[in-house]
TIGU-183835 format. One record per residue (C-alpha): residue in three letters; residue number from 1; y, x, z. Coordinates in Angstrom, 1 decimal, padded with zeros to 4 digits, always signed. Example, Ala and Ser with C-alpha at 12.3 -4.5 7.8 and 13.67 -1.06 7.14 Angstrom:
2
 residuo num     yy     xx     zz
     Ala   1 -004.5 +012.3 +007.8
     Ser   2 -001.1 +013.7 +007.1
This chain:
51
 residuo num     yy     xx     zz
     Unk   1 +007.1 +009.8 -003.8
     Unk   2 +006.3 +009.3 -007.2
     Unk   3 +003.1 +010.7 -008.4
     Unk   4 +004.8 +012.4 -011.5
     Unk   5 +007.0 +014.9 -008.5
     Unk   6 +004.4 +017.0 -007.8
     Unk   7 +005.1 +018.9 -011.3
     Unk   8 +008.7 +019.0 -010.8
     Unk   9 +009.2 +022.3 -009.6
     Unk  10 +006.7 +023.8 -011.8
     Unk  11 +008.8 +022.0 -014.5
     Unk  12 +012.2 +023.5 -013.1
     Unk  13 +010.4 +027.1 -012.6
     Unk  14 +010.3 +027.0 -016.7
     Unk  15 +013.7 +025.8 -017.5
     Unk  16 +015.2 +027.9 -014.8
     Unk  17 +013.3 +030.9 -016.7
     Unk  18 +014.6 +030.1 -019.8
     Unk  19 +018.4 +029.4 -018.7
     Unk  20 +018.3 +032.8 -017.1
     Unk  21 +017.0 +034.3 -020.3
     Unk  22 +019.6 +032.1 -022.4
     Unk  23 +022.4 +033.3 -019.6
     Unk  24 +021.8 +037.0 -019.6
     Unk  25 +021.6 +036.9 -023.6
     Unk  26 +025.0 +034.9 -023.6
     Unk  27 +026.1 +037.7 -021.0
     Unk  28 +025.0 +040.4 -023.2
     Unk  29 +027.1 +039.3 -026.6
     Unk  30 +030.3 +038.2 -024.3
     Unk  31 +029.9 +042.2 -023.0
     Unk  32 +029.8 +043.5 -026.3
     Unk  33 +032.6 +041.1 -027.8
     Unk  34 +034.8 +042.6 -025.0
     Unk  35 +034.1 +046.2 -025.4
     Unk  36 +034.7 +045.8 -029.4
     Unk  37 +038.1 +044.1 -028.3
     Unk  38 +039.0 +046.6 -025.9
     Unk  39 +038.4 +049.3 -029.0
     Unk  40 +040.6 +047.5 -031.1
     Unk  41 +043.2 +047.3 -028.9
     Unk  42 +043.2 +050.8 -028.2
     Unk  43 +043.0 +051.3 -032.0
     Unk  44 +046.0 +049.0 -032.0
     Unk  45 +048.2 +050.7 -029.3
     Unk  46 +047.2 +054.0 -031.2
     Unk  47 +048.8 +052.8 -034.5
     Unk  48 +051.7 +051.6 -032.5
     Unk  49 +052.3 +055.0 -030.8
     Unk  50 +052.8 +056.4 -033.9
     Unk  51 +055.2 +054.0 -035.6
């Protein structure tokens, strides 16, 4: 083993912390980009409706 392995994990520990944080953030706008899609759809069937 290399001598530079035994920091690995505390290494991958960090960026595995941070891709979560990045993941659940990228989660968070895609949610919100579908529920204001969903509202204009609706608010695009509505108008529809009444033509």
């Amino acid at each position: 083993m290399c001598c530079g392995s035994h920091n690995m994990p505390r290494n991958e520990n960090i960026n595995s912390e941070n891709q979560n944080k990045a993941d659940k953030e990228r989660l968070n706008r895609l949610e919100t980009e579908v529920k204001d899609t969903k509202r204009m759809i609706e608010g695009l069937k509505d108008k529809f409706d009444e033509v």
